[in-house]
KEKE-921235 format. One record per atom (N, C-alpha, C): x, y, z. Coordinates in steps of 0.001 Angstrom, whole numbers, plus 500000, padded with zeros to 6 digits. Layout:
// residues N
XYZ/...
***
This chain:
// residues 502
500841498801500000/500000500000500000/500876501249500000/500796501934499380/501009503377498859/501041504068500050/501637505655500267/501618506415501122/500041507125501112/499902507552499894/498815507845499168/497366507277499494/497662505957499373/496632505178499923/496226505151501097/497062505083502186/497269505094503357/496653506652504091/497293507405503345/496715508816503444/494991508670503523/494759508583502402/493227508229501718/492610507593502915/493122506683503524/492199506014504462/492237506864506051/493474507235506473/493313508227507166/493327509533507570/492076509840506228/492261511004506212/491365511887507130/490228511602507783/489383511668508720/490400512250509723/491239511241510020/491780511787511313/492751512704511234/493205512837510337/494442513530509708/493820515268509797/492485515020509374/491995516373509347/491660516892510735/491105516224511814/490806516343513282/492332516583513984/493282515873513497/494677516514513944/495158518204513909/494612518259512391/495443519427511951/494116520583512541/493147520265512610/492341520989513791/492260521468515040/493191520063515594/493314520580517116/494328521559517225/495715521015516153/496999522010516137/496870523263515863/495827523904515062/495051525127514585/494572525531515667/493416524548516604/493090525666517374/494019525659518538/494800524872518746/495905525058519782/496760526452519692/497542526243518829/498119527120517926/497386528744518032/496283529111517326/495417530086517142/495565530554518782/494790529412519655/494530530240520645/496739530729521753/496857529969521568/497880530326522237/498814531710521311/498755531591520221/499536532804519692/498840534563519378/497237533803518730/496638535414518560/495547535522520145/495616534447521091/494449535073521670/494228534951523164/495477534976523563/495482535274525102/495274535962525829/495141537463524879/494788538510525993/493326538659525735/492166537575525163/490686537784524683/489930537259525690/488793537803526283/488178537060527249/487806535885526918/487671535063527663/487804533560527783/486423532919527054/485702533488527012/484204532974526458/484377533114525073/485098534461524491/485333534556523229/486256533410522412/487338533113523747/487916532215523076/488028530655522834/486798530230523880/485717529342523591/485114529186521877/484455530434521966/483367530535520644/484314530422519329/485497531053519687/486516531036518256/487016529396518226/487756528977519477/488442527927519526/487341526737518852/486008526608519557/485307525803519516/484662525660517907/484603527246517531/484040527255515921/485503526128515232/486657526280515087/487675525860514492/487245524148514781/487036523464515917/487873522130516354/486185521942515497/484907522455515638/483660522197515159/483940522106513264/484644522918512984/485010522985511706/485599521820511401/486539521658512009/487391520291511676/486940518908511682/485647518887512496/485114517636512975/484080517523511722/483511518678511418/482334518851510268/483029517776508876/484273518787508902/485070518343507552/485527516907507607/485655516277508815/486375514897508565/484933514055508776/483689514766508709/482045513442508864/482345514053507450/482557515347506670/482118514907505303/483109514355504398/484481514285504899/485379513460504572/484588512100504544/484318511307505015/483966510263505536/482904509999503981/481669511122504580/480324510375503044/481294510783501839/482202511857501550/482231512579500269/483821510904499447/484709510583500628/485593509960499878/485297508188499965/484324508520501420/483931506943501451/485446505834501750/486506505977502578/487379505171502615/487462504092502671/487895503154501855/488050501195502173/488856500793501550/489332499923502701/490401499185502642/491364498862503736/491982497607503879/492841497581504970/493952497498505091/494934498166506035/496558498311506066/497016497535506980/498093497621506469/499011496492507269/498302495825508239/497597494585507339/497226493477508028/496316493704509363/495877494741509477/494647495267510260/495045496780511055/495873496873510874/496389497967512077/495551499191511323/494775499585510334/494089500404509903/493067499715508983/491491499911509472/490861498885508553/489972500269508560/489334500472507278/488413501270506722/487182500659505867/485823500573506831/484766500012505733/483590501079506274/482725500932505596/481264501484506008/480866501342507291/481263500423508104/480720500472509710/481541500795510723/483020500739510555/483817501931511002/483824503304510684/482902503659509161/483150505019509261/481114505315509644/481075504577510054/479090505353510574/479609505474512266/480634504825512562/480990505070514581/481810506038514258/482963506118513572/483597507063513520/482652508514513341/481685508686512684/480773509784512173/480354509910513739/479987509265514506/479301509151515635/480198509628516552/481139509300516572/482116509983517748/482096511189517668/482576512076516239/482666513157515780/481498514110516617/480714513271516101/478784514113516677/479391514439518139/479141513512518501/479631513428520385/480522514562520414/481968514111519816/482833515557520204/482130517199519743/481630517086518517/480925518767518448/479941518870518866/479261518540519956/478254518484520768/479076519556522127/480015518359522336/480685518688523804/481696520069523662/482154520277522235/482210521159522626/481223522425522626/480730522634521545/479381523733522458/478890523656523694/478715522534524363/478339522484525548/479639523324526608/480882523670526347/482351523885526619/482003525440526751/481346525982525583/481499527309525190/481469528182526257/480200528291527117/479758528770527915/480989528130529363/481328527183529376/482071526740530543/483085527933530973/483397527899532255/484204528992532977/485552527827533849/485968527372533281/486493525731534284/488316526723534469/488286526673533260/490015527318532917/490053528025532070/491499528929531422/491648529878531058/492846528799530052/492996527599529825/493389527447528675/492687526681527756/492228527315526964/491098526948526072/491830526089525018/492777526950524566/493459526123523069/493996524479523668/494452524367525283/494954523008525557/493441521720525679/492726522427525987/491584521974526378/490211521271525212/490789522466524226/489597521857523266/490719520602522072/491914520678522403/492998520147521280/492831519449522158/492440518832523413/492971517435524146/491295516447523698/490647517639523289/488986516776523264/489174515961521507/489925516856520652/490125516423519786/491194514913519294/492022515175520124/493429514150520274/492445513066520467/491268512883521946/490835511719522283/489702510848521021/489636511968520433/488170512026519441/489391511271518330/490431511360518203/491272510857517206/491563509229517624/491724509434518890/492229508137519357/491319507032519545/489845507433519470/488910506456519817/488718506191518172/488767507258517334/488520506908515672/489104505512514961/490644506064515529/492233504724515185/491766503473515797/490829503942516950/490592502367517766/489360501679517175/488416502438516372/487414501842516036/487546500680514504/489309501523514560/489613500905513008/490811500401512892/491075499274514204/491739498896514412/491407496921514274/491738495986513752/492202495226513624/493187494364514197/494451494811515019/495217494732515522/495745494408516529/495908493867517952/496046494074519250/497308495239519296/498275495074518089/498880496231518962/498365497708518493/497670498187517552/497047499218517362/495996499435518327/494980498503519251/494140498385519688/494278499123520844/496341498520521100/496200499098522674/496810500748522370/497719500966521697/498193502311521282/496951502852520972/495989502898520389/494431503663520634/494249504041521950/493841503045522058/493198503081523277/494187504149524473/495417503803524319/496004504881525422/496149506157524987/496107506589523613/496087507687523460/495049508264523589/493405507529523525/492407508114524077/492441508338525269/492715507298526545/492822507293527703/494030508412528466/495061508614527960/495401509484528230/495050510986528129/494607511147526936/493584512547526667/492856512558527995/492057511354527881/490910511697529113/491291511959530273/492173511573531073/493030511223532241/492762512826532424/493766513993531304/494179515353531334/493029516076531458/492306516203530522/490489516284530526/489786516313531539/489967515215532712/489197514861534137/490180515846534743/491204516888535204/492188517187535929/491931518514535393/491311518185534307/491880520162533829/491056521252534991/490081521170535569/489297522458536453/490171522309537630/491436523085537553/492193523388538854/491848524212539813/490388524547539892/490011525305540876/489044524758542190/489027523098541107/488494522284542275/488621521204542747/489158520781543841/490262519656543762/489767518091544006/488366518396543670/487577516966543170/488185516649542077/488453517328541567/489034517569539729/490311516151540051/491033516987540519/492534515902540844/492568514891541308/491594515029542325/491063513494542914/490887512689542105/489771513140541298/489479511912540494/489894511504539136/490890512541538531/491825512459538074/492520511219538299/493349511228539395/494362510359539762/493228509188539940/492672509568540654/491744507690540768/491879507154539299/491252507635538147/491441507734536836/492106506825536587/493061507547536486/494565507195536049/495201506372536613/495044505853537771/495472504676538706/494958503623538266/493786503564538491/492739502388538271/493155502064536476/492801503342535413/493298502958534368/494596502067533838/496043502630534529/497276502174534673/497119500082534528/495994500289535841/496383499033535504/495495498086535253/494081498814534780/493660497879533626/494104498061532769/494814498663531909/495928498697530450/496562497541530926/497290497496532572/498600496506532683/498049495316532365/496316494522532853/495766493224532796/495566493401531252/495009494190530483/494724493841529312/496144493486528580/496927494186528482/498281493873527963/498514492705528130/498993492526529107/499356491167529761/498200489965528852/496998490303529176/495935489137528397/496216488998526902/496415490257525845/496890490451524693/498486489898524144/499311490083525341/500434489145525151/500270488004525195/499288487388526354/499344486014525814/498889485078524420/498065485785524410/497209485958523085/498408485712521872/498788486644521757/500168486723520707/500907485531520940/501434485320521928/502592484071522401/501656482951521907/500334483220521805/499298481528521698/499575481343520366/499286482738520102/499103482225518335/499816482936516923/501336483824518087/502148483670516815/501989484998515938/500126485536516406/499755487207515174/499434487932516088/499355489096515354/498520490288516344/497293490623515255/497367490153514159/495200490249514006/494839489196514556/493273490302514706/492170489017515805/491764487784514636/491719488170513061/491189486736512483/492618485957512695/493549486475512738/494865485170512614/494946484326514311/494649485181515434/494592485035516479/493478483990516547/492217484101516123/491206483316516292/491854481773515989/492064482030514707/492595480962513813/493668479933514415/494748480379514744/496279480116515632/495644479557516963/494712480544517724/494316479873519083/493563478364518529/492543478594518047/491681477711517887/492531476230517733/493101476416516980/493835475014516286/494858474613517588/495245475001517919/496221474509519456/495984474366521109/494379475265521249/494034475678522672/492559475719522682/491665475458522136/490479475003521897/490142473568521129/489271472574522297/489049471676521713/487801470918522241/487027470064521752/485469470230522327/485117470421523864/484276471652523548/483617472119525512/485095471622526453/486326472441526004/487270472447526746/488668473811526055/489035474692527225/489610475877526553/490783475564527611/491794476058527028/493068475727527716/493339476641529075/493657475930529573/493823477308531028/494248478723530631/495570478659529613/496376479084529248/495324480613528416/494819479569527599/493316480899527117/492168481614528058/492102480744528947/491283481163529876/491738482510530395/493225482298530828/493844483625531626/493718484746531036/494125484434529408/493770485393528738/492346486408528597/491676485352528069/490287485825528342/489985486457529582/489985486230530433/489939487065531577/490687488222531754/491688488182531551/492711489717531413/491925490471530610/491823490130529553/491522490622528768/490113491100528712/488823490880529323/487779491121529955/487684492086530840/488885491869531814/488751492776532746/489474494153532558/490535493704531408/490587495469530400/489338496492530280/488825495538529311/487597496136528374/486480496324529606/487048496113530556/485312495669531652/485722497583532673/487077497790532369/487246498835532852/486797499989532046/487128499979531064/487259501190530010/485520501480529841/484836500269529861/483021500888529412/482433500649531042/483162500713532128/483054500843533716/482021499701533999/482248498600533896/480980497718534488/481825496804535609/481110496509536390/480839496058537777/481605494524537243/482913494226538356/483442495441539422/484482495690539058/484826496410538028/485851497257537467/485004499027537613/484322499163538299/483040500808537994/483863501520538838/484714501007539823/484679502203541141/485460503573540828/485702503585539338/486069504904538916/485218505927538999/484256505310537577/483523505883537153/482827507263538092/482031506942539277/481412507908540242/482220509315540324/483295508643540655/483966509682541250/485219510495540028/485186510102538926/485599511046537539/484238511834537203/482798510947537167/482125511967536532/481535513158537340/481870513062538800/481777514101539574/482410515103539440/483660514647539378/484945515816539664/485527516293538325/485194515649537353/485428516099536112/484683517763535945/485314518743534892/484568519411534359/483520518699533492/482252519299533643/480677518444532883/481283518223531599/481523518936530542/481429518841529428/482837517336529052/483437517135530185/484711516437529616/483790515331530303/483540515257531197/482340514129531666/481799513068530823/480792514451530174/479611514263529008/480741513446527971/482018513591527389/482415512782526085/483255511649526671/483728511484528298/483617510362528678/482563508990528561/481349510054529069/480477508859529159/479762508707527996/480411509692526927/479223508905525877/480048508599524015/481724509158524188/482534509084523180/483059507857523255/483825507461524162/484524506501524928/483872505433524751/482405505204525452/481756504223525607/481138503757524178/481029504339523310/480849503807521976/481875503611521379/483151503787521070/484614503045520729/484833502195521488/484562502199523228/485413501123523700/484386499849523422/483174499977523739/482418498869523549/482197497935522335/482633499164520774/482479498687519417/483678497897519531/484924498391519948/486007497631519898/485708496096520922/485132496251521957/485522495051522503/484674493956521854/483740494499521085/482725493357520347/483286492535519350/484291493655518417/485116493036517984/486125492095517818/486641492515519389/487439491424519870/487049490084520365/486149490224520866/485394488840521091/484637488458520127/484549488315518875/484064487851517984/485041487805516992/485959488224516962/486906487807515767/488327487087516183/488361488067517327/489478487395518034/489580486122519521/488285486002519834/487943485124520713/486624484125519610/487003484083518510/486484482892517871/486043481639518051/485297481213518099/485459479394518938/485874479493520438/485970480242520846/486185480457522765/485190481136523203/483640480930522703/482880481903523098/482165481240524632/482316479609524610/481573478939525965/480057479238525581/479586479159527081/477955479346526993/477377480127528691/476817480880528898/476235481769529993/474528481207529528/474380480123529410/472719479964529485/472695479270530456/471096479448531063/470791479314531992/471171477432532726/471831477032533583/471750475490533694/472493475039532245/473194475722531600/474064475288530413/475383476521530579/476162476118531813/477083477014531668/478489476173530841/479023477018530128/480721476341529554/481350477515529079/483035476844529408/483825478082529900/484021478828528519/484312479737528501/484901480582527223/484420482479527881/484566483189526616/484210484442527121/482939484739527168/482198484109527198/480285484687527378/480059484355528822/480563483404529259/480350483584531213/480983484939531727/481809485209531003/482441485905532065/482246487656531731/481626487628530582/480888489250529814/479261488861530425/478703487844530782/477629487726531297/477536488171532697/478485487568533378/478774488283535087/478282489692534887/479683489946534234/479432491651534271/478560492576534138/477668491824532920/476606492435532611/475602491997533685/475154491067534195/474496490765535436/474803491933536733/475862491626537129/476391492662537652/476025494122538112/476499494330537004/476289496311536468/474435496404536653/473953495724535657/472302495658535716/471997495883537499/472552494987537829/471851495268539460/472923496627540145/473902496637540527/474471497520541288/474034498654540529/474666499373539506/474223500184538959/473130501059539080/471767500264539095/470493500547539695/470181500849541114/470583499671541887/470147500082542871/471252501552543672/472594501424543168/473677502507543394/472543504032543482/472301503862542489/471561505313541550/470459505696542448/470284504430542968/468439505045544257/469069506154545293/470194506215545933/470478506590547232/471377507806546833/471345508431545354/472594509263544875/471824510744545492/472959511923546325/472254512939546477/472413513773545197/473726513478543913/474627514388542975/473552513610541544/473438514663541158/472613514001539549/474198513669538602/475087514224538477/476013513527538161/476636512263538454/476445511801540037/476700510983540517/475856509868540241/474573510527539923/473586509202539758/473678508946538135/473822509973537162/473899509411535964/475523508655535596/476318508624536621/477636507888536573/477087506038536768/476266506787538039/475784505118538748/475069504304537352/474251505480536913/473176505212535192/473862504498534255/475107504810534076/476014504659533169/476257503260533234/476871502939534359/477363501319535246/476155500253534182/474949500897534927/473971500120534699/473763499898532977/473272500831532301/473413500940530741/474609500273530301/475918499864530826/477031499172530329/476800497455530405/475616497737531339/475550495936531320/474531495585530397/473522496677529967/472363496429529017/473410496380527845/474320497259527783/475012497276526078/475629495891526072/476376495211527636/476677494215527392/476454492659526676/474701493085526759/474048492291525995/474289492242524656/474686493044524298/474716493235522713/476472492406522485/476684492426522955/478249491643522820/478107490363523160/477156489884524080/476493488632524222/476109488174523211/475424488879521996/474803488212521300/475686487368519841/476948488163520018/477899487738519392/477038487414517632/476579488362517207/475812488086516127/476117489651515241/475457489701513853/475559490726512859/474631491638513733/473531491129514264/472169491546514954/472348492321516354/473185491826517088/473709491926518040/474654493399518038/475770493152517014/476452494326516696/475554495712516525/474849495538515345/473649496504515344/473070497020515809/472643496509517312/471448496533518149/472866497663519006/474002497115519339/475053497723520645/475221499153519886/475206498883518392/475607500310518009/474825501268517902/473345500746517867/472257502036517624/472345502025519215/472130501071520329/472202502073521616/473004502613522396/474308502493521779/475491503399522193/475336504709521407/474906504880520264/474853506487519447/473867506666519997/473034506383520670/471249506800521204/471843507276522669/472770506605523264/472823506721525014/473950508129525251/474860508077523722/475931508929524250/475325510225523556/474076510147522729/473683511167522369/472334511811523603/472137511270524410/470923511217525543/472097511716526878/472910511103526848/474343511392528353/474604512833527938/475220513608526820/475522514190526743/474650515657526912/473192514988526228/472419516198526727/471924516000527748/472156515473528544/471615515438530277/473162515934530637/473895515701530462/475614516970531278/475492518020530659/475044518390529433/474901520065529163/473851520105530028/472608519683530625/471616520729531460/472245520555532789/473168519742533275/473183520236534618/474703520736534577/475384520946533420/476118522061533403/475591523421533289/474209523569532723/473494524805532732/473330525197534100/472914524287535178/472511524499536231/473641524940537212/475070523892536698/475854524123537775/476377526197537542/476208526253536213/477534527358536344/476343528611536761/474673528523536876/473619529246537132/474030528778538949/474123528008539678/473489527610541023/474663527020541334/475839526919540902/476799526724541776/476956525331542095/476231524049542146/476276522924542041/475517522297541335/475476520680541508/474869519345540981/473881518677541510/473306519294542987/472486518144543935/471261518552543474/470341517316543963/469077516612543100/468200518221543542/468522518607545046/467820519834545217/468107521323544505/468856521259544083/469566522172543596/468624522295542106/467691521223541423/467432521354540402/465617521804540813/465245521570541906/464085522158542234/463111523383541762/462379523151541219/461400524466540545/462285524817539148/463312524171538441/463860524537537231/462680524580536206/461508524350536099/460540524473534848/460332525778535192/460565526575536139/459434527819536033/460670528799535763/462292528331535814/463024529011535746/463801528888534304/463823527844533952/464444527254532688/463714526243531788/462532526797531404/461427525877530662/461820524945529869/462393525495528663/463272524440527654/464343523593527760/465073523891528849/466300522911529274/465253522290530157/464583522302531079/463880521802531689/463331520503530792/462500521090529544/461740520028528934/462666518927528299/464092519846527900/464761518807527474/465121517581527875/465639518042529263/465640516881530556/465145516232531087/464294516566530547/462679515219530796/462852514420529511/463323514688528294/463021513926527381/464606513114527388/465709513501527900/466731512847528357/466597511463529643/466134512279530548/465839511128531419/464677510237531423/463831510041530782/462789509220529723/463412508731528801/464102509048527809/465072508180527407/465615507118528054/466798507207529019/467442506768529708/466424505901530511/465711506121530634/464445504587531596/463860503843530314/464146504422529373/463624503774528477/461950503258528070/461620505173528181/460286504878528262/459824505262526387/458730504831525792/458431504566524345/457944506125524160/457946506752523193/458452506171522073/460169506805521857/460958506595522695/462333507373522615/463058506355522468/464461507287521962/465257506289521594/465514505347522409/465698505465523619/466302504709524641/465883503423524794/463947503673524541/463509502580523980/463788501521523473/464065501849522357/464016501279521237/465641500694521112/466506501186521611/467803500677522331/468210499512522781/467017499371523959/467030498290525017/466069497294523811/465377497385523190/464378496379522559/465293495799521802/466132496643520752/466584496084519887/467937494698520398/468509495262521455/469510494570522553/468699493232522508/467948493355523299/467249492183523895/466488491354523029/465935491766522152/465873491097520673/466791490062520084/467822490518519944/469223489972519219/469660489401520290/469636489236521780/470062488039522512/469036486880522357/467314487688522458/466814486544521873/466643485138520790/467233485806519568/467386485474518521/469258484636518191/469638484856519288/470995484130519747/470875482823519602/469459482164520429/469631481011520946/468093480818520701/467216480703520002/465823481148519574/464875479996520358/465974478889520268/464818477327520697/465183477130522285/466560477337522569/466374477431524392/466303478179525237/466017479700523948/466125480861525109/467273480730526669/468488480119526371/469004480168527520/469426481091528293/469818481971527522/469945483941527902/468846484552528804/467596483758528243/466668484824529203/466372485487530372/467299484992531154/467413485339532450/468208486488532375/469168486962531240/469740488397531565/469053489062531290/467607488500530099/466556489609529633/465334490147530597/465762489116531280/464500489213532985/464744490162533470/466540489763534044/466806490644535229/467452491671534740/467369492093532544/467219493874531856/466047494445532490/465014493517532181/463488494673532212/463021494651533657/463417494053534449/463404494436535956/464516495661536603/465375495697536296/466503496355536736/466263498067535716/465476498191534664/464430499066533982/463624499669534443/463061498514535070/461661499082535928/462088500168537130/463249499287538045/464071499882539106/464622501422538471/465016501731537742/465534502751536890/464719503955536839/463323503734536556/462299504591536627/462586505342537740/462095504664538562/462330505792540060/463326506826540288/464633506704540071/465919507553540265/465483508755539279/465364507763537956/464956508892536726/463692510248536898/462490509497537606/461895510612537987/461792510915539226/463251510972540102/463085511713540666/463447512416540539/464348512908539512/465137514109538642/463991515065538446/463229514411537387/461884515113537301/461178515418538162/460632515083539337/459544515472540453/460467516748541126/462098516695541081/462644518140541280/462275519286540556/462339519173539920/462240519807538178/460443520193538041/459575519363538147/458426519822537952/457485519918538878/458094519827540098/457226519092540838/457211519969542451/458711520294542565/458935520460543940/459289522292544002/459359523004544363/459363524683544192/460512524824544513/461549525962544319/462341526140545001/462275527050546183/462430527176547248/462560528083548907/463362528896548805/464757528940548169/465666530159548345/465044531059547149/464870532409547640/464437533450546538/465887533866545643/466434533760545634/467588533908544804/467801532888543623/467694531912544059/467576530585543353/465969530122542650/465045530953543166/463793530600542691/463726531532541203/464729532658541063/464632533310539846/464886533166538430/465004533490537446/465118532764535933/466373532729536026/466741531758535473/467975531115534446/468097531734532997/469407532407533139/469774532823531870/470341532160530924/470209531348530146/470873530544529165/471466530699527807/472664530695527511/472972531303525992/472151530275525641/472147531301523690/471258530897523165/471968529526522319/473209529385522352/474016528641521602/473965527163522589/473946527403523675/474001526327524691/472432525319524563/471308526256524742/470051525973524346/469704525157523446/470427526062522122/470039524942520628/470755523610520849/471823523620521491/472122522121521367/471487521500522120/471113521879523132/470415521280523961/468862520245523257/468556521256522206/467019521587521247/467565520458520819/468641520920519840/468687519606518727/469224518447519342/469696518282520387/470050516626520634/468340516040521310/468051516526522314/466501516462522495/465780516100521363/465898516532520129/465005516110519117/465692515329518401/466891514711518518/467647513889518376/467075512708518624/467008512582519822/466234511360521158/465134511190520269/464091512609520086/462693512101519950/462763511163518531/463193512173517523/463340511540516014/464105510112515710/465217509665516723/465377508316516688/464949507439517473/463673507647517966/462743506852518552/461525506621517719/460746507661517037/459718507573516534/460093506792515110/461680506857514385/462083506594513259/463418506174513709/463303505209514320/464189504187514581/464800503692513284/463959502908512389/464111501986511305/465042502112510485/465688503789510105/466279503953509294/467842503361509750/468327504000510862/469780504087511377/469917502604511719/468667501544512095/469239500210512310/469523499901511116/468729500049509884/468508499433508714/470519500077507741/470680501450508234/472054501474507890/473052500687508405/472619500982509651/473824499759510643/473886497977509852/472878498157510071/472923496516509614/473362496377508161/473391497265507299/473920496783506165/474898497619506296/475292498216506646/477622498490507186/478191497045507850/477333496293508716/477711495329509366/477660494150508076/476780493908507554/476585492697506797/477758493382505606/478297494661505433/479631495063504656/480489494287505353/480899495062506393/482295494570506801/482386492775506994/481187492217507097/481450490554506935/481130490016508865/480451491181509701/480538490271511360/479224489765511552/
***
């Protein structure tokens, strides 16, 4: 392959690079002495520019093809997540604009971009060793991202928790990925499948040796999309984080890391999949992505009942939603894939506009607690309404996307195993652990519409830019329009998936 060629395929990211260096650049040389909001609106127009140009990079050159033996793979269903990340990042940053966190804007919006690059490389990765060089260059972005509001030293806290806890799930996944390699000789997952299979898989019996792996390697991926009990990050980053770096944690991240790990267990854990049905357990990786998802479903939920921080509880939200997506990796199917990817672009597009409104709230009222959002309809009508149609989402009430999320999930585990339904018990204890969900969710709302606020200072209107608002508008009608018209974005997904061949 050509330089040329190579170019051609990454050119998406190539353009999100030379974006961040622009607005890095820009802001540090013409615009330090500009008030800080301005240099938001400039910085943020540029990295928004750049992100625009590499989604129409994407429909206008259409890239395919694969390099060196996977370490860059370009088809139609890497570039509809890749398009999706993008969204996520120019979301977050408008949501940024208005932020008051720090005074270096150009480091701040170039670190949102770097991660937005690094989850792209990972979605189109093939590779274990590209997989993990992704992945840390996203993870490191984020690490800086959670740390940047030095004015509050939750920030650092959970920073370092971060970054600790991260350190060394990289160290177990590595370690699981080396063995992997030593088993079978490659670093692509089809040669890996292939190499393991023939030496360390042999009927309803997996070699210890794979086992370890699999498990390392689980408990990587079990960190990065926070499910139980790898979560005990999560709480305490999306607290102390600035909101907006929050918001593309929990909803950029979690659609690369999860697309990637589906991958890996289906191409690269081939024939080691075992069985998690009910009274039909055998070893491989579906017991042990089943835990988790079991898991998360319950803690998650019940975590979220007792939260006083709406950040804290949509962290706990998060836990929980990682074990519903987990299903979709369960299903180890074309169907399955489909189903994880429309409700990861549905959840990180629903997360993100629930951290822009209670970033509206925090930088209006000074904090995050559930009281703190009290009497907001009479003060902030439209962010108000939005947040009702966010957290209705997120319970997954009809006709919203969130809906239609969880159906499609649970569908495609159905259709896994059609004659013994042996799965059904994770689909039980989805739509129970759903039900549980409701409650936390409106009690957001019964603040919000229900309860007045007592301090007269705080009982007065909310001023909201108007730039902060519209996004707010259009991801809200985001939710509604891919709920009522679901059909289309599965019906793309599924034929990008039945492209790439999973």
């Amino acid at each position: 392959m050509s330089y040329a060629e190579l170019l051609n395929l990454a050119a998406p990211e190539a353009i999100v690079v030379i974006a961040a260096l622009v607005a890095l650049v820009a802001d540090l040389a013409f615009m330090r002495g500009v008030e800080t909001r301005t240099r938001f609106i400039l910085g943020g127009l540029i990295a928004g520019v750049g992100c625009a140009a590499a989604i129409a990079c994407l429909f206008v050159l259409q890239p395919h093809g694969n390099a060196m033996g996977g370490m860059l793979v370009a088809d139609p269903l890497t570039a509809l997540v890749k398009i999706a990340i993008l969204v996520l990042a120019i979301f977050t940053v408008l949501l940024s604009v208005e932020s008051n966190f720090t005074q270096h804007v150009g480091e701040y919006l170039a670190l949102i971009l770097f991660s937005a690059v690094g989850m792209m490389f990972l979605v189109s990765a093939e590779d274990i060793l590209m997989i993990f060089v992704s992945l840390e260059l996203t993870s490191l972005s984020l690490y800086v991202l959670t740390a940047f509001n030095k004015r509050n030293v939750k920030s650092a806290e959970a920073a370092l928790k971060y970054f600790l806890f991260g350190g060394m799930a990289a160290a177990f996944m590595l370690f699981g990925l080396s063995l992997l390699y030593g088993m079978s000789g490659a670093t692509n997952l089809s040669q890996i499948a292939k190499g393991v299979g023939e030496k360390f898989v042999t009927t309803n019996h997996l070699d210890p040796l794979l086992i370890v792996a699999i498990v390392m390697t689980v408990i990587g991926f079990g960190f990065k999309v926070a499910a139980v009990p790898f979560h005990l990050w999560a709480p305490d980053t999306y607290e102390g984080a600035p909101t907006p770096s929050a918001a593309f944690i929990a909803s950029g991240s979690k659609v690369a890391s999860f697309f990637i790990a589906a991958k890996i267990m289906m191409l690269g854990f081939a024939g080691a999949e075992g069985s998690a049905a009910w009274r039909d357990y055998a070893s491989g990786w579906m017991p042990a992505v089943a835990i988790g998802a079991a898991l998360s479903m319950v803690l998650g939920n019940l975590a979220a009942i007792v939260q006083s921080g709406v950040k804290r509880l949509i962290a706990y939200s998060a836990i929980a939603h990682a074990g519903y997506m987990l299903l979709g990796v369960l299903a180890h199917s074309g169907q399955g894939i489909a189903a994880l990817i429309f409700y990861a672009v549905t959840y990180g597009l629903t997360t993100v506009g629930a951290f822009g409104v209670v970033s509206v709230v925090e930088n209006a009222l000074g904090d995050d607690k559930l009281s703190t959002f009290a009497g907001l309809s009479r003060r902030a009508p439209v962010v108000s309404f939005c947040m009702m149609i966010f957290m209705l989402s997120l319970a997954g009430i009809p006709p919203l996307a969130g809906f239609f999320g969880k159906f499609y999930v649970f569908a495609a585990v159905v259709n896994t195993d059609p004659k013994s339904l042996g799965l059904l018990w994770l689909i039980i204890l989805g739509i129970a652990m759903s039900a549980v969900s409701l409650y936390y969710y409106l009690q957001v709302l019964k603040r919000i519409y229900v309860v007045d606020a007592t301090d007269g200072d705080k009982a007065a209107s909310i001023q909201v830019r108007w730039l902060t608002q519209l996004a707010l508008v259009v991801l809200a009608l985001g939710v509604v329009l891919l709920g009522c018209f679901p059909g289309w974005l599965v019906a793309t997904i599924q034929n990008a998936v039945t492209a790439a061949g999973l």
